[in-house]
KETOR-255267 format. One record per residue (C-alpha): residue in one letter; x, z, y negated. Coordinates in steps of 0.1 Angstrom, whole numbers, plus 2048, in hexadecimal, padded with zeros to 3 digits. Each point is the difference from the previous one (the first is absolute). Last residue first. Layout:
aXZY...
//
This chain:
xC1504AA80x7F482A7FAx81881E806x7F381C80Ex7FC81D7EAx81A81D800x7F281F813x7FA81E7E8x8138227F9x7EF81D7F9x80280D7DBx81481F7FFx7F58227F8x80A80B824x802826800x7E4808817x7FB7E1813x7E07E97EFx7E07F8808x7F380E7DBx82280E7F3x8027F17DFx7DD8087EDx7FA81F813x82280E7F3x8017F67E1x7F08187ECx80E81D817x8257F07FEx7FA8037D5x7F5820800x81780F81Ax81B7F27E9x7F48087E1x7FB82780Bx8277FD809x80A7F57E7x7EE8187EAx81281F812x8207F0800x8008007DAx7F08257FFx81980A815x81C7F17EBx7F47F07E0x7DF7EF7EFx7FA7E77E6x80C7E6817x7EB80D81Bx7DF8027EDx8037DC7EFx8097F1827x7DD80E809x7F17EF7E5x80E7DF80Bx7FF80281Ex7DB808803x7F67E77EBx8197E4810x7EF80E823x7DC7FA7F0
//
């Protein structure tokens, strides 16, 4: 879906300049963050789009 988005999206802004351009780029961007949004920040810090880091395994004999 996001590859979708980008895609067409990136179409409309290349074939676009100035205000127009910044316009588009703007709409992609709020589309895109929207889409992911709920996906990424589920128990998360605003902002933090990282993966959390885990505690190494203990070594085995």
């Amino acid at each position: 879906m996001c590859l979708g988005l980008h895609k067409a999206g990136l179409e409309l802004v290349l074939s676009h300049e100035g205000t127009e351009r910044e316009a588009y780029i703007q709409e992609l961007k709020k589309i895109l963050i929207r889409y992911l949004t709920p996906m990424v920040a589920e128990n998360r810090a605003p902002g933090d789009l990282t993966t959390p880091r885990t505690q190494p395994r203990p070594r085995t004999p």
